[in-house]
C-alpha positions as a Markdown table, in Angstrom:
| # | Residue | x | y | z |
|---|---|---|---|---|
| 1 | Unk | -8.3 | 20.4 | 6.6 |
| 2 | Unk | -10.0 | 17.1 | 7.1 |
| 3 | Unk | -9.2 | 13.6 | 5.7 |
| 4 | Unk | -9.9 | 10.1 | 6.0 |
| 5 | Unk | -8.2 | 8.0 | 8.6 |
| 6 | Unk | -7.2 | 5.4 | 6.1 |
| 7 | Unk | -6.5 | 5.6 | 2.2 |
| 8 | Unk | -8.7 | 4.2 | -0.2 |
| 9 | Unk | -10.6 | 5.4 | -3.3 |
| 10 | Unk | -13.4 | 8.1 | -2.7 |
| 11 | Unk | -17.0 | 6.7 | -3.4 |
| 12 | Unk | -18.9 | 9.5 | -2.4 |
| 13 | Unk | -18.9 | 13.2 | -1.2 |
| 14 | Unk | -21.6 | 14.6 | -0.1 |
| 15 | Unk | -20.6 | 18.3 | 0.9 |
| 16 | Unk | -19.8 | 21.3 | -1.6 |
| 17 | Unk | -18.2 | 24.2 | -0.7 |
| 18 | Unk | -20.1 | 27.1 | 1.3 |
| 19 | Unk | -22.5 | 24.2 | 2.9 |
| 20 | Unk | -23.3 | 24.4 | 6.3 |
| 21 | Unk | -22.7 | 20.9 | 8.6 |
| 22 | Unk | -23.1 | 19.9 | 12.4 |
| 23 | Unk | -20.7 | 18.0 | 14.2 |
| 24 | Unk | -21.4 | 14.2 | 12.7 |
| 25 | Unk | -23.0 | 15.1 | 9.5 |
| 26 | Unk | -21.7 | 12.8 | 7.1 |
| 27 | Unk | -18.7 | 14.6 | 4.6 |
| 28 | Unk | -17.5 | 11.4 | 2.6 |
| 29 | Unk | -17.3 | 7.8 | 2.0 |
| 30 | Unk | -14.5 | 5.5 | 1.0 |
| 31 | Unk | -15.1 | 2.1 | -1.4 |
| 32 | Unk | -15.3 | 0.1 | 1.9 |
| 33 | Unk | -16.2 | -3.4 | -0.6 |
| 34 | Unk | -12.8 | -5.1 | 0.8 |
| 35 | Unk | -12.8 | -3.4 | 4.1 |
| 36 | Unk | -16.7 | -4.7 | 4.8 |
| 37 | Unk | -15.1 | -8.1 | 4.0 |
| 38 | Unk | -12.2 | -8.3 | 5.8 |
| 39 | Unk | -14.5 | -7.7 | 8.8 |
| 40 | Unk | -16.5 | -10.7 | 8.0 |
| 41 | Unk | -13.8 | -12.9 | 7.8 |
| 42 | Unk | -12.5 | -11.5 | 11.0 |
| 43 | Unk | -15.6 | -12.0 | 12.7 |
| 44 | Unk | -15.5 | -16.1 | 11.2 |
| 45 | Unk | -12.0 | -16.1 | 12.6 |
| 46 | Unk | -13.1 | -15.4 | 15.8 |
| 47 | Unk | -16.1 | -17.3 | 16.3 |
| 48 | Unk | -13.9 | -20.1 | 15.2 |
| 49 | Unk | -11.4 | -19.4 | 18.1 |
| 50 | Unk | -14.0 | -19.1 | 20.2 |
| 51 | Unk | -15.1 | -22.9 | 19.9 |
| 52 | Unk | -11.4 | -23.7 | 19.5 |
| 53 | Unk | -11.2 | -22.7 | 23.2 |
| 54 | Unk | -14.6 | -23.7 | 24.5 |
| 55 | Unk | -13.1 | -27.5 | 23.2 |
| 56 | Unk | -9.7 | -27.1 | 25.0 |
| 57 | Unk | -11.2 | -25.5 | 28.1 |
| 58 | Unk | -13.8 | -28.4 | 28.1 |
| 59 | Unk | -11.0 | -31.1 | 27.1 |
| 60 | Unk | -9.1 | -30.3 | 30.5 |
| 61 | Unk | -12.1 | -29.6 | 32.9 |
| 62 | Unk | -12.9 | -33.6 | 32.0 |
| 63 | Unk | -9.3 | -34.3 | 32.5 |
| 64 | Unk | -9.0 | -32.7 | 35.7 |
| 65 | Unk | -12.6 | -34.0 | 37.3 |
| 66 | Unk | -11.4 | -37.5 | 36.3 |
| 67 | Unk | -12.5 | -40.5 | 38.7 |
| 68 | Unk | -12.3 | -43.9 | 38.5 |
| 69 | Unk | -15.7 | -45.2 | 36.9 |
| 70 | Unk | -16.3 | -49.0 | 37.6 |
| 71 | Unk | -18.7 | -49.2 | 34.7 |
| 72 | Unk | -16.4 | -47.4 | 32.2 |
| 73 | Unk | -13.6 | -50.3 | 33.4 |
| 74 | Unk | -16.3 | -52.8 | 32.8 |
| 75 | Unk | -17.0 | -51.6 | 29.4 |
| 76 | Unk | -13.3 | -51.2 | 28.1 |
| 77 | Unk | -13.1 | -55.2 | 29.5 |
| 78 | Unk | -15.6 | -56.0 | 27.6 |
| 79 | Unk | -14.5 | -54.4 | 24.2 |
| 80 | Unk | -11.3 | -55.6 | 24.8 |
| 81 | Unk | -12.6 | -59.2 | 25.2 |
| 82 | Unk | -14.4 | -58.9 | 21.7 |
| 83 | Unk | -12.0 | -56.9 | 19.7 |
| 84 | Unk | -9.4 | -60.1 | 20.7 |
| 85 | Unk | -12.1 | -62.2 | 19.4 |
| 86 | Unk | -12.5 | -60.5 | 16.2 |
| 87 | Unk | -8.7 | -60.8 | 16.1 |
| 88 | Unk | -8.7 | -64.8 | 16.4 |
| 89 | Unk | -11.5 | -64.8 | 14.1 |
| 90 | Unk | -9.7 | -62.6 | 11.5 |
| 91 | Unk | -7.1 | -65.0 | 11.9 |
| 92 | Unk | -8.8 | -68.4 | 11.8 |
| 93 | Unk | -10.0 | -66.8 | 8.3 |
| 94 | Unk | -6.6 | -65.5 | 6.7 |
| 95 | Unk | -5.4 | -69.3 | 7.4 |
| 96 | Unk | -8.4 | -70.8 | 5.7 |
| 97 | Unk | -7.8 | -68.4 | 2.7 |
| 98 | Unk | -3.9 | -69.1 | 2.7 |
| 99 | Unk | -5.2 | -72.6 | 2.3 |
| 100 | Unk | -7.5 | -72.2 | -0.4 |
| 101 | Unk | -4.9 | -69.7 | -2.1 |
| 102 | Unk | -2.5 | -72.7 | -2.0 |
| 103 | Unk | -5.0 | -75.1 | -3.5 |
| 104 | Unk | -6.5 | -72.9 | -5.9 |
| 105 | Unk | -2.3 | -72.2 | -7.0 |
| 106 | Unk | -2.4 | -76.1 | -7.4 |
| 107 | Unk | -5.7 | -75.8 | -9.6 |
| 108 | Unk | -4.6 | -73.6 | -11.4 |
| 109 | Unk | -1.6 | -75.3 | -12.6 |
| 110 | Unk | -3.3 | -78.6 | -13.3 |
| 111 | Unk | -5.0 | -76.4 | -15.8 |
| 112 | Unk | -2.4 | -74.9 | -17.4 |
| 113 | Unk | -1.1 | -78.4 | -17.8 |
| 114 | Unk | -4.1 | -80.2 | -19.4 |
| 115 | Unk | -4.6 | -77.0 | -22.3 |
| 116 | Unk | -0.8 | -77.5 | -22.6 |
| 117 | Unk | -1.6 | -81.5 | -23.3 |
| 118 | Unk | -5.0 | -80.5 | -25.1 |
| 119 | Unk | -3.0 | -78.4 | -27.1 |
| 120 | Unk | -1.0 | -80.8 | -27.8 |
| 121 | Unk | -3.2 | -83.4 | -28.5 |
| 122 | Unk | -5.3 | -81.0 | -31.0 |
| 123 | Unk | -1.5 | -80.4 | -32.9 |
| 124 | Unk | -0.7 | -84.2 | -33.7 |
| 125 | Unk | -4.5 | -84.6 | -34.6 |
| 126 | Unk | -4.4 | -81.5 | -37.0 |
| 127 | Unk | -1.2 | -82.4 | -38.3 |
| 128 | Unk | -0.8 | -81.7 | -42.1 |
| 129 | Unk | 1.8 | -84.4 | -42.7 |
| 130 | Unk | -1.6 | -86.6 | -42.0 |
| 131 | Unk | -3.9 | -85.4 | -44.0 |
| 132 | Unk | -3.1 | -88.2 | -46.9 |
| 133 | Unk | -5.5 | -90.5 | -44.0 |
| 134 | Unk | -8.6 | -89.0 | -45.0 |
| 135 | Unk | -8.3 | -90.7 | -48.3 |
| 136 | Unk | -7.6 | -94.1 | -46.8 |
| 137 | Unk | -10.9 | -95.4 | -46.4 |
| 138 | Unk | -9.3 | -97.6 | -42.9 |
| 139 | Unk | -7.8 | -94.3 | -41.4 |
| 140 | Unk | -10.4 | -91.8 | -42.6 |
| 141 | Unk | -13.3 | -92.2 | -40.0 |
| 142 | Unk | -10.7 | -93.0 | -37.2 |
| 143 | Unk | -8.8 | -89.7 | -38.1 |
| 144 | Unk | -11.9 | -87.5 | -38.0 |
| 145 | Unk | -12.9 | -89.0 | -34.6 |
| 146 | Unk | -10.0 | -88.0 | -32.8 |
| 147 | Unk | -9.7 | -84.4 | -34.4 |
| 148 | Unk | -12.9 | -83.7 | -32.9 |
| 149 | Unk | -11.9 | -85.3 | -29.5 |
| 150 | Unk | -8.9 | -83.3 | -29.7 |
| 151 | Unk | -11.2 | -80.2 | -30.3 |
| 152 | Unk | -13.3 | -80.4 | -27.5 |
| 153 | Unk | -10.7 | -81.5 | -25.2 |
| 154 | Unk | -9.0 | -77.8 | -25.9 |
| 155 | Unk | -12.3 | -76.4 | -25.5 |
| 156 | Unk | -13.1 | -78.2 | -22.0 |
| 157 | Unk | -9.0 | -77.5 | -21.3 |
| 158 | Unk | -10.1 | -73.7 | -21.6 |
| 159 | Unk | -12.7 | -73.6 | -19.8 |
| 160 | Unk | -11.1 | -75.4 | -16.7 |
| 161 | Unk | -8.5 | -72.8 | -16.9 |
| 162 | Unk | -10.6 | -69.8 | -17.0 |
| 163 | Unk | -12.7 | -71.8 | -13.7 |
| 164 | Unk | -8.9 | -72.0 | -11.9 |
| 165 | Unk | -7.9 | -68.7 | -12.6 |
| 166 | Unk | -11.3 | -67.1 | -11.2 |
| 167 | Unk | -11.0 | -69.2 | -8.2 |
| 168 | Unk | -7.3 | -68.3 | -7.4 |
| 169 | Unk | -8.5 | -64.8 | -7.4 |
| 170 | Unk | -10.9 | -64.7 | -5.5 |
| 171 | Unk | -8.3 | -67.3 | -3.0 |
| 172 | Unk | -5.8 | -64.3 | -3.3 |
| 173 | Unk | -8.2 | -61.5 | -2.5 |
| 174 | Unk | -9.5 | -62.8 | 0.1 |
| 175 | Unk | -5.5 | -63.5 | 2.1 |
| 176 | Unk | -5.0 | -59.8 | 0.7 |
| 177 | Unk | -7.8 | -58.1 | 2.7 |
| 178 | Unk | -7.1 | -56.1 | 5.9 |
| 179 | Unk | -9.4 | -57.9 | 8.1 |
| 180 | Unk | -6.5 | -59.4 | 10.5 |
| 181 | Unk | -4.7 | -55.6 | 10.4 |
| 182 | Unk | -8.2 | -54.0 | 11.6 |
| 183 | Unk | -8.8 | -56.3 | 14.2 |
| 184 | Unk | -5.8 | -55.8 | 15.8 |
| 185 | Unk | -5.9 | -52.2 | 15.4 |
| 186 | Unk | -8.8 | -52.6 | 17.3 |
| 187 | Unk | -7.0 | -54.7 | 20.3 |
| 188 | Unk | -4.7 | -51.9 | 20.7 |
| 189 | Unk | -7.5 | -49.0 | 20.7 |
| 190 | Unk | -9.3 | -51.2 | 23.5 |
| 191 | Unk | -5.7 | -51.9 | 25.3 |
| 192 | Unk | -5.6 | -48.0 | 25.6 |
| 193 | Unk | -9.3 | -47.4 | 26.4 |
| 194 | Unk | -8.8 | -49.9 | 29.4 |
| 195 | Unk | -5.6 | -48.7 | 30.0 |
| 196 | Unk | -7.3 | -45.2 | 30.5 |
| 197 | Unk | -10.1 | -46.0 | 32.3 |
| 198 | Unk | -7.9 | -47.8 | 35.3 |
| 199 | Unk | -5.5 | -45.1 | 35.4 |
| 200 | Unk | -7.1 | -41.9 | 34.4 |
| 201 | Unk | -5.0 | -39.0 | 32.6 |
| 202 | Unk | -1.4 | -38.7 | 33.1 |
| 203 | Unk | 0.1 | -35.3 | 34.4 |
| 204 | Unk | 1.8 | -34.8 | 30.9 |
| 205 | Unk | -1.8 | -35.4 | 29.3 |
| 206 | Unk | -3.1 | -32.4 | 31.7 |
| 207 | Unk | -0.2 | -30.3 | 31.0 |
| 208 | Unk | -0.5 | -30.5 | 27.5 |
| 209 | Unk | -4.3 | -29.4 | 27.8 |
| 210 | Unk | -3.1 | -26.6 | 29.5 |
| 211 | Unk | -1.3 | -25.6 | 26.8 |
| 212 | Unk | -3.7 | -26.0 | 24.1 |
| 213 | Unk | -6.1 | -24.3 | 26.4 |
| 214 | Unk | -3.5 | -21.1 | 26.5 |
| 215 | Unk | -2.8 | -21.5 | 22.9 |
| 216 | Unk | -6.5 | -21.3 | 21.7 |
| 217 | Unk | -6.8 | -18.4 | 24.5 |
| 218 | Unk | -3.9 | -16.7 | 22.5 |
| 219 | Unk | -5.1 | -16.8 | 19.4 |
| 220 | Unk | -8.8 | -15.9 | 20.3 |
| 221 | Unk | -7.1 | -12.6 | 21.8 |
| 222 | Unk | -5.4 | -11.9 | 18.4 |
| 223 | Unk | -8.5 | -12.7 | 16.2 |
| 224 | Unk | -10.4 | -10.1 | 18.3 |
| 225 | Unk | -7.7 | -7.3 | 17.6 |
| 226 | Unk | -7.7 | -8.5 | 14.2 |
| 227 | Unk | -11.4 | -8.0 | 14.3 |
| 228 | Unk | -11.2 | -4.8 | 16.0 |
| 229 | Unk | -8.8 | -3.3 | 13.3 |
| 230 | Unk | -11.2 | -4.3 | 10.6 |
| 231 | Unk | -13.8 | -3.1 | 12.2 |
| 232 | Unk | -11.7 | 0.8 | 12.9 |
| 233 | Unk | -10.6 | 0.4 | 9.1 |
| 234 | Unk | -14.4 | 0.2 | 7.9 |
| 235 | Unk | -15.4 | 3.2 | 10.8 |
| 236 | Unk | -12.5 | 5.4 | 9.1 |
| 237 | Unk | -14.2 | 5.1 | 5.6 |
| 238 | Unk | -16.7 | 6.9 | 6.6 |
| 239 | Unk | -15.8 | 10.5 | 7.2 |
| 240 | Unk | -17.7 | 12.7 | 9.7 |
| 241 | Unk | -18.0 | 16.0 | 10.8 |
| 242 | Unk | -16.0 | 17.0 | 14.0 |
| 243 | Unk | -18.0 | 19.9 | 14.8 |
| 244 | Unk | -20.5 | 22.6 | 13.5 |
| 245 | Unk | -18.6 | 24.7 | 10.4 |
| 246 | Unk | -18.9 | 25.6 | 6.8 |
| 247 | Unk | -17.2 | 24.1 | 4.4 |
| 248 | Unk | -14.3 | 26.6 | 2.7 |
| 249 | Unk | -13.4 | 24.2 | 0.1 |
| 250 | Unk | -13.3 | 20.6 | -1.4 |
| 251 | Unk | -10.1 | 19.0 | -2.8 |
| 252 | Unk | -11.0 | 15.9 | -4.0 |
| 253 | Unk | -13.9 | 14.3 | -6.4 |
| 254 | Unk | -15.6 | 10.9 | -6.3 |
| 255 | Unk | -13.3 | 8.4 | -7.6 |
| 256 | Unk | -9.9 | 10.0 | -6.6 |
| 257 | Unk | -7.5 | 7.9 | -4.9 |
| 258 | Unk | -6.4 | 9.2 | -1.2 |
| 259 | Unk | -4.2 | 8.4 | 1.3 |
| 260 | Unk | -4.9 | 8.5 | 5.0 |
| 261 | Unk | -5.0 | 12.1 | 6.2 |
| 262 | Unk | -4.6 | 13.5 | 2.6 |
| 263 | Unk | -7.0 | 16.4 | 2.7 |
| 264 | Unk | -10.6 | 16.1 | 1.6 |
| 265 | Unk | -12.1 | 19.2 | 2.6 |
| 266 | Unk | -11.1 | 22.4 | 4.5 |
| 267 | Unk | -13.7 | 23.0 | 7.5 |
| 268 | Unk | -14.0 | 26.2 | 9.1 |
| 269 | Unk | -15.1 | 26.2 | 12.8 |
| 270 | Unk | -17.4 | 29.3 | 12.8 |
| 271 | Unk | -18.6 | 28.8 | 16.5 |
| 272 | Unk | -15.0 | 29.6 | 17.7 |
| 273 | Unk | -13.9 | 32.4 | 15.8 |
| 274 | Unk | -10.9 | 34.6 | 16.6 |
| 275 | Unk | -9.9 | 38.1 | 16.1 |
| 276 | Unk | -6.2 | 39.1 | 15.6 |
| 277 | Unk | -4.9 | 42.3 | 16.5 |
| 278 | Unk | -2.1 | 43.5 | 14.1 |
| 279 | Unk | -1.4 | 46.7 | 15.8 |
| 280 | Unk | -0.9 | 46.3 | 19.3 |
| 281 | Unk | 1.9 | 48.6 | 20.8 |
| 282 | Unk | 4.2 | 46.8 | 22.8 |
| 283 | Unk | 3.9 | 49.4 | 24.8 |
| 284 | Unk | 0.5 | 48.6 | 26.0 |
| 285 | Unk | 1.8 | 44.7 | 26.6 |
| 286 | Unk | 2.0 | 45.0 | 30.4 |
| 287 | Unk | -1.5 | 45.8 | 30.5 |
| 288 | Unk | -2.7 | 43.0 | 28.5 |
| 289 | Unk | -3.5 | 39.3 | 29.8 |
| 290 | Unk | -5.7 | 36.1 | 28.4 |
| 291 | Unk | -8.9 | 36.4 | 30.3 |
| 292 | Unk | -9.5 | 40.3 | 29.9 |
| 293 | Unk | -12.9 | 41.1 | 28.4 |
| 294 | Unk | -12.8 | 42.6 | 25.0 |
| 295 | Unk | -15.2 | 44.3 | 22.7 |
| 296 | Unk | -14.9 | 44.0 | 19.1 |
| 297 | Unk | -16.7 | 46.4 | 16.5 |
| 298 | Unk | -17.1 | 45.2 | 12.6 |
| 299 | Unk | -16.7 | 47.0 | 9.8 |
| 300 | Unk | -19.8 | 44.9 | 7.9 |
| 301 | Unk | -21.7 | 45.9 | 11.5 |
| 302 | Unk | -20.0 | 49.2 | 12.3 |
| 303 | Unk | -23.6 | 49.2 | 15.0 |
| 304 | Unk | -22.9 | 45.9 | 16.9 |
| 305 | Unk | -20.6 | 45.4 | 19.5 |
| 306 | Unk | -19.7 | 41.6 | 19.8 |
| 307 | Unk | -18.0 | 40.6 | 23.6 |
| 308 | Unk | -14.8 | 38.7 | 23.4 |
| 309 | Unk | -12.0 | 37.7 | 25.6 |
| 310 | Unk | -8.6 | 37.3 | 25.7 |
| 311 | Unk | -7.3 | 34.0 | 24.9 |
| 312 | Unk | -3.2 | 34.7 | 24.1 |
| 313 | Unk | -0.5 | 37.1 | 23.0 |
| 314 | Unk | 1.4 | 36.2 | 20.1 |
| 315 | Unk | 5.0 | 35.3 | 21.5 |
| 316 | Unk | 7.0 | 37.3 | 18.7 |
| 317 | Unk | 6.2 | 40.7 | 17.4 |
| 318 | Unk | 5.2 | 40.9 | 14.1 |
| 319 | Unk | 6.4 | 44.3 | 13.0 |
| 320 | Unk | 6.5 | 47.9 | 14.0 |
| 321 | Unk | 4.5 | 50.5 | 14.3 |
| 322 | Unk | 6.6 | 53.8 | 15.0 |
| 323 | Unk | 9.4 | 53.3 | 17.0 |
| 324 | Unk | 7.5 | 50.5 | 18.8 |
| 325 | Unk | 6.9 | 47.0 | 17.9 |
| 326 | Unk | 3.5 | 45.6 | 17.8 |
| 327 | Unk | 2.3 | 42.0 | 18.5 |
| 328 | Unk | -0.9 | 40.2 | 18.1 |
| 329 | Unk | -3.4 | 39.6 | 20.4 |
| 330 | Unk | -6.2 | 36.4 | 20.1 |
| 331 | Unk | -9.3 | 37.1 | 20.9 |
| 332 | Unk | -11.8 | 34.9 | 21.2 |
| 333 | Unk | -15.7 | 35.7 | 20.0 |
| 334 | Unk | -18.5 | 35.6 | 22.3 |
| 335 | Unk | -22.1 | 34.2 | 21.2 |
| 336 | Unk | -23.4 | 36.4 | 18.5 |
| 337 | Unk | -26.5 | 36.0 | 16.1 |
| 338 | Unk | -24.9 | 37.9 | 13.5 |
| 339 | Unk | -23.5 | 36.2 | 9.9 |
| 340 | Unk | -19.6 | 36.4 | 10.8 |
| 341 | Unk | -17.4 | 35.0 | 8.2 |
| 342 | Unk | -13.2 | 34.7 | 7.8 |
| 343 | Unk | -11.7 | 37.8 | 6.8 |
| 344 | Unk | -13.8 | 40.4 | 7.9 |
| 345 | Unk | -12.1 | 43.3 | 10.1 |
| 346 | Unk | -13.0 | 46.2 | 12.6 |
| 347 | Unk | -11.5 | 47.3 | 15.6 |
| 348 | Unk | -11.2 | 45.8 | 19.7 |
| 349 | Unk | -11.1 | 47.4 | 22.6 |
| 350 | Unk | -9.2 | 45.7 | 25.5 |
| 351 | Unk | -10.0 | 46.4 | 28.8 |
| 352 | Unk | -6.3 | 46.7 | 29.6 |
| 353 | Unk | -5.2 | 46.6 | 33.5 |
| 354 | Unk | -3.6 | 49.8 | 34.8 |
């Protein structure tokens, strides 16, 4: 009996009982959709450990062939020397724009102070307790004039405000921005790239290449036997023929649902067939032993004598015969051209010893 060597849903089978197959003649196929793509992602997994480790490995070789390099010092000087500059700079320009954020907070107030006098201005001017003016021809003309000097004084009020508020804005985005943080970001980077270019790499910075190194060895090692699994799950969808047979029987359809080693079909080995005697006296034991030739005479070919041989005695009797018990003898078939199938019987002859 023959199965797959994993479970899965049949997709195919391509034998039917009675068929004749050679050893690797394809039986059966499993649904191997998922298995096809767990091997891809296997194979992604480890290419990607593979560079892991290339980039560790190549990480400590540099650490390890470190040397002093007078034009790498010379550089790291001279980035350190302009990164403090760009500091100062950044910080020359944060106090001009905490200046101007202070000014532009004065501004701004000023303006909120003349709309609150405009405003106020515009009130008495528009007051309705005055309104009996307009019909005084001494007051009429002089009223009028300062209601619309009160008017445009809100209006220009207004517009001074909206000038200050824009301008303290723009004061207080400008002391908001990161510029002086950057810059001395940048001082300490250019601390440490000096730093590391005088001194070269510490032996804790080495050791803890090492370890990535080892790591990213480690888990390249288990992405290839995750790889390897994938790739023996996909092989046992695919079900082969161990050796030349016919097929006695199939026991599943397309589309049935299996477990690994549940059987698929029943292969008989017809190249290494055996005959079993059933009525072997135990007297005649002590003249029987594997390698004796045999000669074996069907009853479907009562003219042809097939050689055999000896291959085992059967360690327990398996009746009587008589007053004697009787075991059975294996013997195994020689090469023979003619159509032998299970079941048939005849009659050996064993060359017994005396």
């Amino acid at each position: 009996a023959l199965g797959f060597a994993t479970s899965g849903q049949v997709l195919s089978l391509a034998v039917a009982a009675g068929d004749r197959v050679a050893a690797g003649d394809h039986i059966g196929r499993l649904d191997d959709a998922a298995l096809r793509e767990a091997v891809a992602k296997a194979d992604l997994a480890v290419a990607s450990a593979e560079n892991s480790v290339a980039q560790a490995d190549l990480t400590l070789r540099e650490l390890l062939a470190w040397a002093p390099d007078e034009t790498a010092v010379a550089l790291a000087e001279a980035n350190l020397v302009a990164a403090e500059a760009s500091l100062a700079r950044a910080e020359a320009q944060d106090a001009v724009a905490g200046n101007n954020l202070t000014s532009s907070r004065v501004n701004l107030t000023q303006a909120e102070r003349s709309l609150a006098d405009a405003q106020e201005n515009y009130d008495t001017a528009h007051d309705p307790a005055r309104e009996w003016e307009l019909n005084d021809p001494f007051r009429s003309e002089r009223l009028k004039a300062e209601r619309e000097a009160t008017e445009r004084g809100v209006q220009q009020a207004r517009e001074a405000l909206d000038v200050a508020r824009a301008q303290y804005s723009l004061a207080l985005a400008g002391l908001n921005s990161d510029t002086a943080l950057n810059a001395a970001a940048s001082v300490i980077s250019a601390q440490q790239s000096l730093e590391m270019a005088r001194r070269g790499p510490s032996a804790e910075e080495i050791d803890g290449a090492r370890l990535r190194l080892e790591q990213a060895e480690i888990s390249l090692a288990q992405n290839r036997l995750s790889l390897e699994s994938a790739q023996a799950a996909l092989a046992h969808a695919v079900l082969l023929a161990p050796w030349d047979g016919t097929v006695l029987s199939v026991e599943v359809a397309a589309g049935a649902q299996v477990g690994a080693g549940t059987p698929v079909v029943t292969l008989l080995d017809t190249d290494r067939l055996e005959f079993h005697t059933s009525n072997l006296s135990e007297r005649d034991l002590r003249s029987i032993r594997p390698g004796l030739p045999a000669a074996i005479v069907l009853k479907s070919y009562p003219e042809q004598t097939i050689a055999a041989t000896v291959v085992r005695i059967a360690p327990q009797a398996v009746g009587t015969l008589g007053d004697a018990a009787v075991f059975t003898v294996i013997v195994e078939l020689g090469p023979t051209a003619l159509d032998l199938r299970p079941g048939m019987t005849g009659r050996v002859e064993i060359a017994g010893e005396e």
